[in-house]
N, C-alpha and C positions, 0 to 999 in steps of 0.2 A: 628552366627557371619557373619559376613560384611567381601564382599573376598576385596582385593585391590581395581580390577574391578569397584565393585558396588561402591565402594567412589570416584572414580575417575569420574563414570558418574554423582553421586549423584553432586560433586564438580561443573565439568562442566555446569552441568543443572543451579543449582544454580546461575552460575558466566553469563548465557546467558538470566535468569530472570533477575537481575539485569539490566544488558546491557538496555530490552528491557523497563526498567522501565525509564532509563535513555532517550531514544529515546522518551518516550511517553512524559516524561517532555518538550525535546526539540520542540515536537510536538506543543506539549499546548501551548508552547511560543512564536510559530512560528504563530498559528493562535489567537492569540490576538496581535502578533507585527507586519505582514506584510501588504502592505496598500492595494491590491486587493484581486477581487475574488479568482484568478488566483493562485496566491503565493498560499495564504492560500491553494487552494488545494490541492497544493502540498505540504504543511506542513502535512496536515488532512493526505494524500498517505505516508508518511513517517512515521506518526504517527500507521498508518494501518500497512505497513511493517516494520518494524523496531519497534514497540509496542505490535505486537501482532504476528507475524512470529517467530518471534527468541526469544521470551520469549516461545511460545507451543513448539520449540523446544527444549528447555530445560525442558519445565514439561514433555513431552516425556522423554529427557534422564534420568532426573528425576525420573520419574516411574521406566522407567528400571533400574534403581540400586535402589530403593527401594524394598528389597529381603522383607520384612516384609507385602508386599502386596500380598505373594505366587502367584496364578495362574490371579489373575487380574494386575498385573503390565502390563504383556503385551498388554491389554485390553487396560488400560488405554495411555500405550504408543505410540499404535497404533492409536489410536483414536486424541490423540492433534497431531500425525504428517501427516493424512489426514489430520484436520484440518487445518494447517498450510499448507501444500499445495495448499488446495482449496483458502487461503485467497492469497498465493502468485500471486496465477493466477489472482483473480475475484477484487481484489483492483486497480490492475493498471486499470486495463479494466472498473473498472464504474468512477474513477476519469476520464479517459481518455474521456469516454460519459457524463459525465457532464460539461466537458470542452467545450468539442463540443455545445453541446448541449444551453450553456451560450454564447456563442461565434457566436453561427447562430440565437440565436434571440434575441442578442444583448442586454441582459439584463446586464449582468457583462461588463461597459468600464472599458479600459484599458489608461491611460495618464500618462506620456505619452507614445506616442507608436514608437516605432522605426522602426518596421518590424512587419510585418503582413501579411502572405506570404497566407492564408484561404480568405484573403480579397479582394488579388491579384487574387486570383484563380474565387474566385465568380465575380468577372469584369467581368475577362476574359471569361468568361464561360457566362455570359448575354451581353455580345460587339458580340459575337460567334452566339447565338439565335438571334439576333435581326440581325444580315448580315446574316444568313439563310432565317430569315422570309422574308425581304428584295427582296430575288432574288426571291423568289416563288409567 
């Protein structure tokens, strides 16, 4: 028999799959309706966290009130909430380098643009080299 406990996480889990199903839809829509690169990446980062962060933690919790998996529930629980952590960390961080990355060889424009503060910086940073080279 099923304690309280295990239904309440089985419940949970359930209700934080869902969620994350609902995000990856939002995701999907996000990058077929938004007009750059840009956006959409950060649709696709949302998609990542929010479609796949908080759904593994509910197959985690999941597991763990699944008493009928005796000694591997925990296995199995453990294992989708590394997973979800490592995906917490390592999504922002390669959206973030491919941003960059689009951005410094100017393959994804941006129009229009309002601020562009990376662009400002790379000026300034070759106005800087060239009054160096200049004096020497």
């Amino acid at each position: 028999m099923a304690t309280g406990l295990e239904w309440a996480l089985a419940i949970l889990g359930e209700i934080l799959i869902a969620i994350g199903a609902f995000f990856d839809v939002v995701a999907a829509i996000g990058l077929l309706r938004f007009p750059n690169f840009f956006v959409r990446l950060h649709a696709a980062t949302i998609g990542a966290i929010g479609g796949a962060f908080v759904p593994l933690i509910g197959v985690a919790l999941l597991a763990a009130g699944c008493g009928f998996l005796g000694k591997y529930r925990w296995f199995m629980a453990g294992a989708a909430a590394v997973t979800a952590v490592l995906i917490l960390i390592l999504a922002p961080v390669g959206s973030h380098i491919l941003a960059k990355a689009a951005h410094q060889s100017r393959t994804a424009v941006v129009e229009p643009k309002v601020v562009d503060f990376l662009e400002e910086d790379r000026a300034a940073r070759e106005k800087q080299e060239e009054a160096g080279g200049e004096r020497q």
